[in-house]
N, C-alpha and C positions, 0 to 999 in steps of 0.2 A: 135768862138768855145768856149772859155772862159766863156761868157755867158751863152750859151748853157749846157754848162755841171752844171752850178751854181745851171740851174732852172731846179729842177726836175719834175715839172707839165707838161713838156715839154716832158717828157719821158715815164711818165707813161700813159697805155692806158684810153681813154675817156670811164668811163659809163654812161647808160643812164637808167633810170629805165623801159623805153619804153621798152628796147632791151631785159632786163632782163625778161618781164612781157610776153614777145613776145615768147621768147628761152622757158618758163617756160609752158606754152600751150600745145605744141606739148607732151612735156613730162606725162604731166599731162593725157592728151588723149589716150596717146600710156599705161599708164599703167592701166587707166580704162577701155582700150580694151582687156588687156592680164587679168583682172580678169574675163571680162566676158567668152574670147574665155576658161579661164581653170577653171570655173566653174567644180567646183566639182559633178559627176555623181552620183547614187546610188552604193553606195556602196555595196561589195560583201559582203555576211553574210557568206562567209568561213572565216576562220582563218587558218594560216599556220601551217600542223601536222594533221589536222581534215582529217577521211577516209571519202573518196565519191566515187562516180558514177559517171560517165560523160557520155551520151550516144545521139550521134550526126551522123546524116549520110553519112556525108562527114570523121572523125574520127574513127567513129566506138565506141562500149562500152568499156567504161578501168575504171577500180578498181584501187584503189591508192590513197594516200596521196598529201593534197596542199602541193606543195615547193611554188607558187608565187604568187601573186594577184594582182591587178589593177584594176580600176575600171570597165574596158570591159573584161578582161581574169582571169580565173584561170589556174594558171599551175600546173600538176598534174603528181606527180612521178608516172611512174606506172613500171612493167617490163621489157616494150619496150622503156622508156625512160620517156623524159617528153611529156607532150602530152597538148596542149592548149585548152580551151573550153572554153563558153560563159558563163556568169553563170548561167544564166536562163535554162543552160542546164545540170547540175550540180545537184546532191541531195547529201543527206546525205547517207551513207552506216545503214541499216537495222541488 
C-alpha cells in the first residue's frame, strides 16, 4: 500500500489521444447537424408594432398589430385576442 500511494501514475486516469480524437467526432457531427437542421428560414418582413391584415380561411380576416414573429408565424394582436398567421398570408394595412 505504501508504494502504492507514493506513485501517483498509479492513480491518475490513462489518456490516449485515440480516445480523445474518437469522443471528439461525435460531437463535432452532432453540432454540424443541429446548424443544418436550424438553418435559418426567410425571414418575416413584419416587424413588432407594424398594423396588418391577416386573412386565412381556416382564421378568418383580423386587423391588428404584430406582438410576435418567427420565422413560420406572425402573431397578431387583434381584439379577439392574438391570432397566429403565416406570413405569406399577412400584408401591410392600407
Amino acid at each position: 500500500m505504501v508504494n502504492a500511494a507514493r506513485n501517483p501514475a498509479q492513480h491518475e486516469p490513462h489518456h490516449d489521444r485515440r480516445d480523445e480524437a474518437g469522443a471528439r467526432q461525435p460531437r463535432l457531427m452532432a453540432r454540424a447537424w443541429n446548424r443544418v437542421r436550424t438553418a435559418p428560414g426567410p425571414a418575416s418582413p413584419y416587424k413588432i408594432g407594424d398594423a396588418v391584415v391577416g386573412d386565412d380561411p381556416f382564421n378568418g380576416r383580423h386587423e391588428g398589430v404584430v406582438v410576435s414573429r418567427t420565422t413560420d408565424t406572425v402573431g397578431m394582436g387583434t381584439a379577439e385576442g392574438v391570432v397566429y398567421y403565416d406570413p405569406r398570408q399577412v400584408r401591410r394595412q392600407e
